[in-house]
C-alpha positions in Angstrom: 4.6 11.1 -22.5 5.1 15.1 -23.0 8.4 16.1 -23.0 9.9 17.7 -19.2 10.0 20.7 -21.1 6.5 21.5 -21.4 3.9 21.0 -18.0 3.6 17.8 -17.4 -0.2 16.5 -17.2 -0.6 14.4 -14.2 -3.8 12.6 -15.1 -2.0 11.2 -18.2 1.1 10.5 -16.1 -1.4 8.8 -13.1 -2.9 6.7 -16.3 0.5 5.8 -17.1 1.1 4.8 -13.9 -2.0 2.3 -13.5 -1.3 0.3 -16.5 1.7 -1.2 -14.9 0.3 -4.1 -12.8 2.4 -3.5 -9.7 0.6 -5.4 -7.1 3.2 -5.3 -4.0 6.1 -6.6 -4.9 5.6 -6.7 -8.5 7.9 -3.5 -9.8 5.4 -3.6 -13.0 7.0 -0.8 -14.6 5.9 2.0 -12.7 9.6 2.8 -11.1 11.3 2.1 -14.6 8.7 4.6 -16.1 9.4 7.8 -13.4 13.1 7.0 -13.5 13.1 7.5 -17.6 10.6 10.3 -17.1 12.4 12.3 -13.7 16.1 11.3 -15.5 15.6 13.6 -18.5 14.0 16.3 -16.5 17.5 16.1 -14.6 17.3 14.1 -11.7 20.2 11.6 -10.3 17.7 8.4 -10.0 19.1 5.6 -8.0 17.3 2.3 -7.9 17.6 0.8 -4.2 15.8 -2.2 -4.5 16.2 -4.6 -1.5 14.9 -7.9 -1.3 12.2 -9.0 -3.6 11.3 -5.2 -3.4 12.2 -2.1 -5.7 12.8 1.0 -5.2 13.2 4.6 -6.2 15.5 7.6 -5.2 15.1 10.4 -7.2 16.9 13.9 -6.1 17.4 17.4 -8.1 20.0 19.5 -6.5 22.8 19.4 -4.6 23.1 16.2 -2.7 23.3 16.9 1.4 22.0 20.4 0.5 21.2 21.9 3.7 17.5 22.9 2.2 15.7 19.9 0.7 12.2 19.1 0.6 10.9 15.6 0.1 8.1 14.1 -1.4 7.5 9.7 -0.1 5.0 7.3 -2.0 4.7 4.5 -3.4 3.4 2.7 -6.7 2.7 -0.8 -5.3 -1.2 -1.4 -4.9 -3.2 -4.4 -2.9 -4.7 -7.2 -5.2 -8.2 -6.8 -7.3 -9.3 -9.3 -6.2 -12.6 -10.8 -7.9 -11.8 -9.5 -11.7 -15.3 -10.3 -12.4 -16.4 -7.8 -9.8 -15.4 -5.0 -11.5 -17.1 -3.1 -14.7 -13.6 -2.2 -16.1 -10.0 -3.6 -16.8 -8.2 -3.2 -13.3 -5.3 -2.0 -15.1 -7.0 -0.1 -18.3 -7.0 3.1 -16.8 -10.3 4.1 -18.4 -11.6 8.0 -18.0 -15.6 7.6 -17.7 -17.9 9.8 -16.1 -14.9 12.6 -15.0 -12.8 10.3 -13.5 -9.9 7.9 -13.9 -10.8 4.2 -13.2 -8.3 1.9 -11.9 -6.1 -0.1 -9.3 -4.0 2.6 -7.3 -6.5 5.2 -9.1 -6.5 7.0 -5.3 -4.0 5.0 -3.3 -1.5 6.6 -4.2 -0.7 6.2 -8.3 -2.5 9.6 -8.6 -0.4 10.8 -5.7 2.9 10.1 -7.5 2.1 11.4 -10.6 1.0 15.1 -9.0 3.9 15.6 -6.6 6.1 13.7 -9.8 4.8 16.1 -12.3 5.5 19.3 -9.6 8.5 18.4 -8.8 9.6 18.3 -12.8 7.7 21.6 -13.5 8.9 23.5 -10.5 12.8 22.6 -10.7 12.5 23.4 -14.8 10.9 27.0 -14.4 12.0 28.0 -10.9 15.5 26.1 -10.2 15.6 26.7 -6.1 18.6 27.0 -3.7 18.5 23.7 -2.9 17.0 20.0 -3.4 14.0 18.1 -4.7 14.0 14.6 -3.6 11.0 12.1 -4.1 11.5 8.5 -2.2 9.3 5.9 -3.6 8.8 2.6 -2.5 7.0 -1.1 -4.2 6.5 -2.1 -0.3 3.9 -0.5 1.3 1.0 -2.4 0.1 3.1 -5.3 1.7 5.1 -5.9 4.6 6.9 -2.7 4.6 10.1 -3.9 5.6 12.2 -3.3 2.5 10.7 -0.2 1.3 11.1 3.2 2.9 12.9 1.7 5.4 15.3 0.3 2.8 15.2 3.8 0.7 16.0 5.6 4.2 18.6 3.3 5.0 20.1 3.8 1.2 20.7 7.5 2.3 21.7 7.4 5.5 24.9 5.2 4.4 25.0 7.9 1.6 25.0 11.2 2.9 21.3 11.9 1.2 19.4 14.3 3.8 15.8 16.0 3.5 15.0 18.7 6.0 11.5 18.6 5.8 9.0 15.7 3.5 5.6 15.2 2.4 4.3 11.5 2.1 1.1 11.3 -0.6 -0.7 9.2 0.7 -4.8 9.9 0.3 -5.8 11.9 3.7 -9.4 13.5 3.2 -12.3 11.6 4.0 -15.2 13.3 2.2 -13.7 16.8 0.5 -10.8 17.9 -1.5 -8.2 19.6 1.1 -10.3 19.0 4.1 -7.1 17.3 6.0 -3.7 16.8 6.7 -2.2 14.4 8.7 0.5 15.2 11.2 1.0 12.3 12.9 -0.2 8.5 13.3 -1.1 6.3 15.8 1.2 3.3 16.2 0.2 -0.3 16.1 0.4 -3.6 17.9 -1.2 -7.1 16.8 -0.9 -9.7 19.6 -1.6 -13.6 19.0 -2.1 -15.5 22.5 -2.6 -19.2 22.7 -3.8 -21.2 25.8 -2.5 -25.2 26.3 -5.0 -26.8 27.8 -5.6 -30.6 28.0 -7.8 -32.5 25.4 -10.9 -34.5 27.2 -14.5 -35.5 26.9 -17.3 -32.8 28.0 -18.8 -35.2 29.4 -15.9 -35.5 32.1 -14.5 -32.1 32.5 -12.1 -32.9 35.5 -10.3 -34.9 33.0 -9.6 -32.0 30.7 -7.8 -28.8 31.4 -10.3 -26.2 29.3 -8.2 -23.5 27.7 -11.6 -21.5 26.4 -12.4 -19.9 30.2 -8.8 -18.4 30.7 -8.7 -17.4 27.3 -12.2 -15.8 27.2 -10.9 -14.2 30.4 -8.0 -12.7 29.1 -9.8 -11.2 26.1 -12.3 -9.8 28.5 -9.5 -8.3 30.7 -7.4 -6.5 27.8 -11.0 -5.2 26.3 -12.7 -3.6 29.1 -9.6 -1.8 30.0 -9.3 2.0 29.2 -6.0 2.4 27.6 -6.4 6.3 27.9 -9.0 9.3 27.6 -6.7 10.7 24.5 -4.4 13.6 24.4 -4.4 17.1 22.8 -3.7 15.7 19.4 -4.6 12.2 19.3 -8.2 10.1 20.1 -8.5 7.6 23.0 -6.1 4.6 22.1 -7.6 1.1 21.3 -7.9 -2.0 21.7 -10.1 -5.1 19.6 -9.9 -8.3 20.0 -10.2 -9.5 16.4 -10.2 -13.2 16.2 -10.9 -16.1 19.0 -11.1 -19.9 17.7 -10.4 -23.3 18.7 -10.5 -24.9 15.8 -13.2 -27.3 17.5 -16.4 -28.9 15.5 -17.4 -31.3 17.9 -20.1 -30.2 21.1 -18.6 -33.4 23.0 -15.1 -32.5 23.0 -13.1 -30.3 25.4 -10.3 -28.6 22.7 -6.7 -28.8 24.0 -5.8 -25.5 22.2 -7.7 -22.2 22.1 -6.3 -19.1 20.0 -6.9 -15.4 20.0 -5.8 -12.2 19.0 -5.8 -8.3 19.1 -4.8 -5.1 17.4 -4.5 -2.2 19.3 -4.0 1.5 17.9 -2.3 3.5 20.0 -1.1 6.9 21.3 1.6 8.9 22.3 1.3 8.0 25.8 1.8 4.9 25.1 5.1 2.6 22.8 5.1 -0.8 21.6 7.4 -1.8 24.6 4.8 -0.3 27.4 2.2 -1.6 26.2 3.4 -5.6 25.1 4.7 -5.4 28.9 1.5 -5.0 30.1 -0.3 -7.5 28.3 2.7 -10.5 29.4 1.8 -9.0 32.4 -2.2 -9.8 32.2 -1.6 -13.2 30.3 0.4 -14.3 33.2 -1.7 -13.3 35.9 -4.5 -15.4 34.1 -2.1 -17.9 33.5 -1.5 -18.6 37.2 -5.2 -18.0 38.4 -6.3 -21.0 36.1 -3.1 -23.2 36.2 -2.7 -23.4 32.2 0.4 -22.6 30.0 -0.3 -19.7 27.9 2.1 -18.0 25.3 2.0 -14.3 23.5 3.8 -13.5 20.6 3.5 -9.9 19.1 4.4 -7.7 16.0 4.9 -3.9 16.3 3.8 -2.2 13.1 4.6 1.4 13.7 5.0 4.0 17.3 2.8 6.4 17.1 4.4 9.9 16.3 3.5 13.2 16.0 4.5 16.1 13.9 3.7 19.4 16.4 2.1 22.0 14.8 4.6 24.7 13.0 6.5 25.9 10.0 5.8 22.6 8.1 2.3 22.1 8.9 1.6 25.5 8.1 3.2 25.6 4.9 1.3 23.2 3.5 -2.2 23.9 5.3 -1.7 27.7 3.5 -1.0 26.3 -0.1 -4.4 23.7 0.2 -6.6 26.2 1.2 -5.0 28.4 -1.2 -5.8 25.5 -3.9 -9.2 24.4 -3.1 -10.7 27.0 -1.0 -11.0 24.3 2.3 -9.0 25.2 5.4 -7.4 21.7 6.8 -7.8 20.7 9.6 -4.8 18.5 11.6 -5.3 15.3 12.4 -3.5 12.1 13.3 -6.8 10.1 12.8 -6.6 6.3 10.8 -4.1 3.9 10.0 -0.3 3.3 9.6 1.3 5.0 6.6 4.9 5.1 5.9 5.6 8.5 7.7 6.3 6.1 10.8 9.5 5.7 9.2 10.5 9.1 7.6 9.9 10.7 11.1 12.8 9.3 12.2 14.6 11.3 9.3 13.0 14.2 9.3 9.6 16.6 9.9 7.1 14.6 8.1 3.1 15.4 7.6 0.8 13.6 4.9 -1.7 15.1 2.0 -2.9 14.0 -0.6 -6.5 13.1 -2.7 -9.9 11.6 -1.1 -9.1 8.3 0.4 -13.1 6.9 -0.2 -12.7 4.4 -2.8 -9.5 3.2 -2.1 -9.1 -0.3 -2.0 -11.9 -1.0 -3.3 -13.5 -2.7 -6.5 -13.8 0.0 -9.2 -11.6 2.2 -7.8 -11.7 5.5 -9.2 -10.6 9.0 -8.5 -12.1 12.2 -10.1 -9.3 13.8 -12.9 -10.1 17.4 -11.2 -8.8 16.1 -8.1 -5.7 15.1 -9.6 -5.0 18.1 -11.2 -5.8 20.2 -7.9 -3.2 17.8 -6.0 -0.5 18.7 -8.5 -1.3 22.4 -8.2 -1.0 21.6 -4.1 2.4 20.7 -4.3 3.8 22.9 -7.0 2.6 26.1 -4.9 4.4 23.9 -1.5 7.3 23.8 -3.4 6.9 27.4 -4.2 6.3 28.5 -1.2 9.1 26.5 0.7 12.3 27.6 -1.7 10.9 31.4 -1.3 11.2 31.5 2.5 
């Protein structure tokens, strides 16, 4: 690795990055790697690992500094799932055909490398009036419980404040810079289960059959219109993603039948509002077909939005400056861990072309990288010189 006295290259740091295996909540060496590298360019690292999770707080400045911008992401990454399937080593980092091969290529090793290796650069040849912090978290792949929340937690009891922070997480669908996120939709997985009473098909006044309510029910919550959408968000949600009995015999009334939903959601809407309602619907059904039927539900994230301003347009001017696209805003796609900084602090998301994330062969193009670190140096810029 260069030394933090010379630029540091972000494709060799991302490279870096990728060869530690740190599938969620493996550690893998990636945190022990930007705490060496951020230390000797000056930082005061602080592991806050919680759990079976680990964790990274890295800051450059005063600490509670009045002006401090943060960078969030993380260096955990989902599973490869069949080896075989790919045409290089997961974890080899390979440069072929002008790009960078491997697991967390785009989500979000690359992410943490450019806003890493801006960070070091801009706090070396422009020291601001202020702080630097990066936040980065092993759980997001996962569960997400001791992650940010645990790294947000870890300041609060400590007097650590960011005014304003930028999560990395990929946001452009097709073209470098085409989109920043400002806020998310929440989300809300339901499980329902309907006792019924076992019996022969043959006789079904002996049985009690819990498929009808529950294919009722499902029906209900479906064909419901949540909303039309607001000024910033799309129409909320709602699938029903899994229905099942369990049952392989044509001559047998089940005693048990199972379903569940996910439902995305806006900001007319909260986790609370919208689990009351469906209690509400399962009961009604409950009583109409005289069964027992139970609902338990998770809450993954509210739905938040950051409104347009001094944030957003800060970093909508330095990507346009940087790749010649205007941004568009958008709180389009899934949960990220912005759902938790918001609570801290103005939060909106950039970062590389999300398409092959996931994926088998992921890959990311090395001019993309490079273009991401140039991103947030000018942010940076641009934030300390206001």
């Amino acid at each position: 690795m260069t030394s933090p006295h010379e630029p540091i290259d972000p494709i060799a740091l991302t490279a870096d990055l990728i060869r530690c295996p740190s599938v969620t909540p493996d550690e893998g060496g990636a945190l022990v790697l930007l705490a060496d590298l951020l230390s000797a360019a000056g930082f005061d690292c602080q592991r806050v690992d919680r759990g079976k999770v680990s964790n990274l707080f890295a800051r450059w400045g005063a600490k509670g500094h009045a002006r401090s911008f943060g960078f969030n992401g993380h260096t955990d990454v989902v599973p490869v799932g069949d080896e075989a399937a790919w045409t290089v080593d997961p974890f080899g980092a390979e440069v072929k055909n002008g790009m960078l091969w491997g697991r967390g290529a785009t989500d979000m090793k690359s992410g943490v490398a450019a806003f890493a290796a801006a960070a070091i650069d801009f706090v070396h040849e422009t020291p601001p009036d202020g702080a630097v912090i990066l936040t980065i978290t092993g759980d997001e792949e996962g569960p997400a419980i001791d992650g940010t929340t645990a790294l947000l937690d870890w300041m609060t009891a400590n007097g650590e404040v960011m005014s304003d922070c930028l999560v990395g997480e990929p946001t452009c669908p097709e073209v470098m810079g085409e989109m920043i996120k400002i806020g998310r939709r929440g989300s809300i997985s339901a499980w329902f289960t309907a006792n019924g009473v076992q019996g022969h098909s043959a006789y079904p006044h002996r049985a009690n059959n819990p498929i009808p309510p529950m294919a009722r029910l499902m029906d209900r919550l479906a064909s419901h219109t949540l909303d039309e959408g607001t000024d910033h968000f799309d129409a909320s949600t709602l699938a029903v993603v899994t229905f099942d009995t369990g049952n392989t015999a044509t001559n047998v009334i089940p005693a048990k039948c199972r379903a569940a939903v996910n439902i995305r959601f806006n900001d007319l809407h909260s986790g609370a509002s919208l689990t009351k309602w469906m209690q509400a619907e399962t009961d009604k059904i409950a009583k109409e077909f005289g069964i027992e039927m139970e609902m338990k539900v998770k809450i993954t994230g509210e739905s938040f939005l950051t409104p347009p301003g001094a944030l957003s347009r800060l970093v909508s001017s330095a990507v346009a400056a940087e790749t010649n696209v205007v941004p568009v805003l958008s709180t389009t796609g899934g949960t990220s861990d912005a759902r938790f900084v918001k609570d801290l602090c103005p939060v909106v998301e950039f970062g590389l072309v999300g398409q092959t994330m996931h994926e088998v062969d992921e890959r990311v193009p090395l001019e993309q990288i490079s273009q991401l670190k140039r991103v947030y140096a000018r942010i940076l810029r641009d934030y300390f010189d206001q």
